[in-house]
N, C-alpha and C positions, 0 to 999 in steps of 0.2 A: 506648552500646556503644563499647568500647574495639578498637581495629585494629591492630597491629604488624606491621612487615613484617618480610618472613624473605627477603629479597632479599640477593644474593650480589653482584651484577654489576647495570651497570646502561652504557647508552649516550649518550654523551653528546648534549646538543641542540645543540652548534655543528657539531661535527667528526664527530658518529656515529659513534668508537670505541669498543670495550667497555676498559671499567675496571669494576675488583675494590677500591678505594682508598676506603673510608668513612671520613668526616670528622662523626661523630656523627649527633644527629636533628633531625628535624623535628615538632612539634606541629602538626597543624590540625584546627580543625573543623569538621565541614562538616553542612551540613541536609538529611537525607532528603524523598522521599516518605511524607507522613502514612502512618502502618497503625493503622486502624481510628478517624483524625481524632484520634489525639493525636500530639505531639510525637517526631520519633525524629531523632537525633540522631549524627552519629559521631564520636569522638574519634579521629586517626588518626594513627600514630609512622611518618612515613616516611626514608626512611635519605639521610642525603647523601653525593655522590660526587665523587671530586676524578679531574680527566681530565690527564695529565702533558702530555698533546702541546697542549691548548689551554690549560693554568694556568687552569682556575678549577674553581669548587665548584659544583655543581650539585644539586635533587633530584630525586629516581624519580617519575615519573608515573603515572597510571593511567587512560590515555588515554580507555581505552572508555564510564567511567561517571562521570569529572572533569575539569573544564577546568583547565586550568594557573591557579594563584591560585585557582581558584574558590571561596567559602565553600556552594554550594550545588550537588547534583548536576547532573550533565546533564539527568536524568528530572524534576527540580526545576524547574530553570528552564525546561522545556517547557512542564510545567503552568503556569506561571506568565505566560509568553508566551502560550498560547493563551486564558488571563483576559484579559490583557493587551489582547486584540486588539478584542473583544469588550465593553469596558466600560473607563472609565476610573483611571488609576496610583491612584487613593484609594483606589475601590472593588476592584479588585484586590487591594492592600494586604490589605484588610479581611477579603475571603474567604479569603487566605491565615492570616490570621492564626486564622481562626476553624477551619481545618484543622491547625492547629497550628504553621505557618512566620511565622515574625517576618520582616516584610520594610517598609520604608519604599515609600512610591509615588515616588522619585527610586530606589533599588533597582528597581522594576519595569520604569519609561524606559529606565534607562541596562544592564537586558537586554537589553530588546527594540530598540532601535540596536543592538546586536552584530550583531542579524541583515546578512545580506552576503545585498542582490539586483541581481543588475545584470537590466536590462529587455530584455528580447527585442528587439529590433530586425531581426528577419528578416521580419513581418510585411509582410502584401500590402497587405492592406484595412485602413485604419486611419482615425480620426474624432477631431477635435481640437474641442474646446470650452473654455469659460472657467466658472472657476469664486470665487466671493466666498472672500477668506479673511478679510478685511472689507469687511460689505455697503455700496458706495457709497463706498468707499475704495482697496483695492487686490486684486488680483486673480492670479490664475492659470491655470495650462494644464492640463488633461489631456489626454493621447493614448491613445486603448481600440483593442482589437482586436476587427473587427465578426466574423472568424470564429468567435472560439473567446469573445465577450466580458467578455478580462479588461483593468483598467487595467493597461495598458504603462507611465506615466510620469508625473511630475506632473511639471511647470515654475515655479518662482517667479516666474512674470511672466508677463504675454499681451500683451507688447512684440514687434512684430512683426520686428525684429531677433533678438531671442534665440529667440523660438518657432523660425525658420528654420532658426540654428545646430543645433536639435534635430535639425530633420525633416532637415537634410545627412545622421546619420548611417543615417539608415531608406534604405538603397541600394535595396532590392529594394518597394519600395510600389509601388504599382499602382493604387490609388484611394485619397483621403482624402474624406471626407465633414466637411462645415461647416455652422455656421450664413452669415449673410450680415455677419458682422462687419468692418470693413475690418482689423482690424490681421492677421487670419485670413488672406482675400485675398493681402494684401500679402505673408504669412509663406511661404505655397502657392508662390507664382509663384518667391519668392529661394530656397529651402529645397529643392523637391522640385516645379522647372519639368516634368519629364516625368511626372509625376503627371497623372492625371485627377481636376480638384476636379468633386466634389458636392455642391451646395446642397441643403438640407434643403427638402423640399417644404413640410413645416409651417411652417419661420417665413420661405417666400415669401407662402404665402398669408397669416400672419399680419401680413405688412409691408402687405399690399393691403387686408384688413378694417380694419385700426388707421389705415390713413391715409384710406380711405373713409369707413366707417359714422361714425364723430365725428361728419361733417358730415351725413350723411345724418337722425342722431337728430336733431341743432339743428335740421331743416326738417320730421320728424316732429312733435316735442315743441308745436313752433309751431301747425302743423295741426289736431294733438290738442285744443289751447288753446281753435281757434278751433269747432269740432267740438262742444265743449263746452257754449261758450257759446250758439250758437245751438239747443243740443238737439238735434244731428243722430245722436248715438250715444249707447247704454244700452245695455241688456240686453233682447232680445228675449220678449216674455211667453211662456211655455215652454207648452204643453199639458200641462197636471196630467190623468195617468192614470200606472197602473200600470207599463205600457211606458214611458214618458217616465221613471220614476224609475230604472227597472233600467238604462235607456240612459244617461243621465245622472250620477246619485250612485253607482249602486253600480258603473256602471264603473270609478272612480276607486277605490273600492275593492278591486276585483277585481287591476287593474296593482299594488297594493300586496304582493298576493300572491308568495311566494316558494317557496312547495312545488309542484314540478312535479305531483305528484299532484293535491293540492288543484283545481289551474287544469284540468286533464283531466276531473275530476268536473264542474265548473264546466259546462264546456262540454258537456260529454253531458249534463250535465240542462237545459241553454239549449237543448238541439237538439229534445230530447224535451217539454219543455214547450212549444217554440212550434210543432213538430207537433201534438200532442196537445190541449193546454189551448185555444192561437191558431186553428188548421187546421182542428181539430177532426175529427183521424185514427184508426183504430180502429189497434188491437198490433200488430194484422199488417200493416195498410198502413206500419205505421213500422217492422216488422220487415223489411220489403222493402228501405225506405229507404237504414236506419242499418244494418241487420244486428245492433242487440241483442237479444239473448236474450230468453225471457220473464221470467225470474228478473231479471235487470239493468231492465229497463223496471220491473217491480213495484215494486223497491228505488227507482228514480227516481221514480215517482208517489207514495211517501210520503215521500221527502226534501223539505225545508223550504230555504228558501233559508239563514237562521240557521245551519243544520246545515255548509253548506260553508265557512263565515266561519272566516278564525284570529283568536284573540281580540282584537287588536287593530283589526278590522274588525267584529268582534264588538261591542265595545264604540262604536266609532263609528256600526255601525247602530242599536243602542240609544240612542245620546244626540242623533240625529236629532231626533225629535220635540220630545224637552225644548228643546233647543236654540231653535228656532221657539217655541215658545210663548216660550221666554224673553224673545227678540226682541220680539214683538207686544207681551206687556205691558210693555216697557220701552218700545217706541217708541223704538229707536237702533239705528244700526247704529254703537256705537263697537267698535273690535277686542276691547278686554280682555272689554266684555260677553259680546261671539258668543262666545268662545272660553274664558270661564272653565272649567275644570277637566276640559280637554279635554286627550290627550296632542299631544304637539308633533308627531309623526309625521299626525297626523291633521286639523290645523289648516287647511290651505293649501287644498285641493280642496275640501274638504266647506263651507267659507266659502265659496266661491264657487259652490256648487251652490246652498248656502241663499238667497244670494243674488237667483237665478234663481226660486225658489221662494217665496219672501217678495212678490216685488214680483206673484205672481198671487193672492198672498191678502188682501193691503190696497186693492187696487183702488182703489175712491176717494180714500181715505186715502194713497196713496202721491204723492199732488201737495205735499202738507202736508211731507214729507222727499226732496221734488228737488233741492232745493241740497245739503241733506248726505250726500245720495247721490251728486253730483257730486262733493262735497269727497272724499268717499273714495275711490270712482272714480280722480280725480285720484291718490292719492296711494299706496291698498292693489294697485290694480291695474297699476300704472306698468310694474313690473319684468317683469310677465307679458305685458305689451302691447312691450316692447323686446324681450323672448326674442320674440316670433313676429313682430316686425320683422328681428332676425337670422334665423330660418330663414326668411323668405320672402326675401331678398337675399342672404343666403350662400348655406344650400345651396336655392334657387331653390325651396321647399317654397309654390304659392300657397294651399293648402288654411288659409288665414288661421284664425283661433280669433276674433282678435276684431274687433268690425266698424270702430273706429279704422282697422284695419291695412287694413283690405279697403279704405277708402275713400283711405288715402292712395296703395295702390298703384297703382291707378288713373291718376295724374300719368305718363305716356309716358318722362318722364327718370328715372323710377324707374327703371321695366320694364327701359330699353335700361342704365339702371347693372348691373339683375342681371344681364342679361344677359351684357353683359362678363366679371363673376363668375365667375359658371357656366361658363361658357366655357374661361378659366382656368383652372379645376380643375378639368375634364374634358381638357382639352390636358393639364397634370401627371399624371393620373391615366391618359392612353391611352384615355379614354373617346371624343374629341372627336379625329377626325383632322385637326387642324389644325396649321398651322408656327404657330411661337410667335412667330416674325418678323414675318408674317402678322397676328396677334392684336395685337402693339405696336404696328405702322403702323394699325389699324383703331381702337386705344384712342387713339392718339396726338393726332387729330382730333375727338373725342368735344365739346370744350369743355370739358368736368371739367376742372380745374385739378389736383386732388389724383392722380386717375388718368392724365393725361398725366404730371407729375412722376414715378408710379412706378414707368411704361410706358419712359419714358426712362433710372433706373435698372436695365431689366433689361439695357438694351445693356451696359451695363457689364461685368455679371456675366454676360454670353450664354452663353461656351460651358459655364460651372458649369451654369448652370440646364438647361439643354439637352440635357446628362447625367442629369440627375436622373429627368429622363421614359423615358429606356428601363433606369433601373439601380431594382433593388429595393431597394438598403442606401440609410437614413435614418441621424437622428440618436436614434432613440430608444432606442438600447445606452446613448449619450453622456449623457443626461436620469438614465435610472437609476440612473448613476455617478456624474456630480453630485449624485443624492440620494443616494446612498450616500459622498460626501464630506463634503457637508454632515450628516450623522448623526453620523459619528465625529469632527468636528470638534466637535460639540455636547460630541460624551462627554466627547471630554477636557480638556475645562474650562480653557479658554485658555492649554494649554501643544501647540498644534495647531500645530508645525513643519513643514516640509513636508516635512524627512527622513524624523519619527514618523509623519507621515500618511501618506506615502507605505507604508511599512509595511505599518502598518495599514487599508487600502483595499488591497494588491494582495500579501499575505501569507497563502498557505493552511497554517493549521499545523494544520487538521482531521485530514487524514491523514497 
């Protein structure tokens, strides 16, 4: 489509006088919005104008739906920016071109830098973290806003001199929330001293697990060893009945369930079956009970247990028996056997229930596979026996799962380490009315070596932390946004500046 203008007058861009004084044309072309995903195109004749008071030649604009130079609309390179933002300059390229716009992906970047944001800096509440722009090489800053959580700003460094120079110009902050980083620290106190820092509850606790439990596994691991050898833990012989399987196997099936419906069924026929079937209650004494119907009780006395399963639980209660028989005449407990052609969702528990269940039906036979039930023990069950070592020491959970765990807790320097734990994260948490000053002088004395070290670090960071316990903003706006840096950084394919990033991570062209 061809465009000729009929313009008479025109103002100029220095001096904004009108002149009537054409000096011939202008050819351009410029690239539409696709209509109907082919090509449209405009050829356009615009008029040039000579200004007498400024001496020079100028042309006519058409401010509303062209940029000055531009070879592509404004409505163009909208669309084109908001691909842009969303996927990487290749791929962008690509979709455009397959809407009919020829564009290169160095065309795409050097749009979307046009864009002009300067960052809010009136913000109260604000959270500063670090982020890889190479992992285990060099690093960066972001500052998010926890009210309203968008990124305010990214920094080319987490040098605690230039982070500071940042936070100078945030005048009106009110709280910063942090991890426990020093170059952080350090940036807080030079940057934005009348600020209230907030340490992140999570990686206090995280600095107290990661410098305790290490050691605590090395005296586990040991224990476990010797436990072994002497035969003092296995697997307790289970009572083989009906009740024992339902408690046992198919509970593990049951928590795999995801249909809220499903689980309710579940349970109203576990309620009515062990009145009914167990108790051995007539309609009406369970109608008294529960308050079901008689129509609903009926439906429950002819439902199967099969009947409630989703298929995938379906399937795993069907390949129960195979599975055992397979066992018995192989005579192994190697993993690939138990578990051939088993899905992977279904693997983890039902091994270990068979487990349980195996060693009541070889009886004699099972003295013939005590060493290579130890080997496995040792080696399948390892990871399951350290997860209920962390929850009986983190979060102070003693209802142990396996009897390893039960018997090391028992050791008094355990007990008084969780307790310490516990204790702490109930102090962070408001659970535990305790001073935290209080808790350090108490830890301090212990003999732990690791936990005095890091009872002594919290003097440091006292009044951060101290704050954190009565304020409810953390860092987890800051985590999100890191993931959402690290994403677009992926996108775009190792041309991630931090100009473009910046952009792109704090650039709404949705609406």
């Amino acid at each position: 489509m061809v465009l000729v203008s009929t313009a008479t007058h025109a103002f100029c861009d220095r001096c904004g006088k009108k002149t009537t004084h054409t000096r011939g044309w202008q050819k351009r072309t410029v690239t539409m919005c696709p209509l109907g995903c082919k090509r449209f195109v405009l050829t356009l004749y615009m008029r040039r104008f000579y200004c007498q008071s400024d001496k020079h030649i100028f042309v006519e604009q058409q401010t509303k739906w062209l940029n000055k130079y531009a070879r592509f609309s404004v409505r163009c390179i909208e669309l084109m920016n908001l691909l842009h933002i969303h996927m990487s300059s290749v791929s962008t390229s690509k979709v455009m071109r397959k809407m009919g716009i020829t564009c290169c992906p160095n065309t795409c970047i050097n749009h979307l830098k046009k864009i002009q944001r300067l960052p809010d800096r009136t913000a109260r509440n604000i959270g500063i973290d670090d982020f890889a722009k190479r992992k285990r090489h060099t690093y960066g800053s972001v500052i998010v806003d926890h009210d309203t959580g968008e990124i305010l700003e990214l920094i080319d460094s987490r040098d605690s001199s230039i982070v500071a120079n940042v936070l100078k110009q945030y005048k009106k902050v009110n709280t910063i929330t942090r991890d426990r980083g020093r170059c952080f620290i350090k940036a807080i106190k030079q940057g934005a001293p009348s600020a209230h820092a907030i340490t992140d509850k999570f990686h206090v606790i995280e600095d107290l697990t990661s410098a305790v439990f290490p050691k605590i596994l090395q005296e586990f691991l040991h224990k476990r060893m010797e436990l072994l050898t002497q035969g003092l833990v296995g697997p307790i012989k289970p009572q083989i009945s009906r009740g024992w399987l339902y408690n046992s196997i198919y509970a593990v099936l049951e928590s795999m369930c995801k249909d809220a419906r499903r689980i309710k069924k579940m349970t109203e026929w576990n309620t009515f079956m062990d009145l009914y079937a167990r108790q051995g209650l007539t309609l009406s004494e369970i109608h008294d009970k529960t308050g079901f119907d008689g129509f609903k009780m009926g439906k429950l006395r002819n439902t199967k247990y099969e009947d409630l399963l989703n298929p995938t639980q379906l399937r795993a209660y069907k390949a129960i028996e195979s599975i055992t028989n397979r066992i018995l005449c192989k005579k192994s407990l190697d993993y690939s056997v138990v578990t051939k052609g088993l899905h992977s969702t279904e693997k983890k528990e039902i091994l270990k229930r068979l487990l349980f269940l195996l060693r009541g039906k070889w009886k004699e036979d099972w003295k013939a596979y005590d060493d290579a039930y130890k080997a496995f023990l040792a080696k399948a069950t390892i990871r399951n026996e350290e997860y209920d070592l962390w929850n009986s020491i983190v979060h102070f959970n003693w209802k142990t799962k396996t009897e390893t765990v039960r018997l090391f807790l028992q050791d008094l320097h355990v007990t008084d380490l969780a307790y310490y734990i516990t204790t702490f994260q109930g102090i962070l948490s408001g659970e535990v009315k305790m001073n935290l000053y209080k808790w350090i002088n108490m830890v301090i004395g212990c003999g732990n070596e690791k936990m005095e070290k890091f009872a002594k670090g919290l003097i440091k960071d006292y009044s951060a932390i101290n704050n954190s316990i009565a304020s409810k903003l953390n860092n987890g706006i800051l985590e999100g946004s890191v993931n959402k840096i690290k994403t677009a950084k992926r996108i775009m394919g190792g041309r991630a500046s931090i100009s473009l990033l910046q952009i792109k991570v704090s650039s709404n062209l949705d609406t």
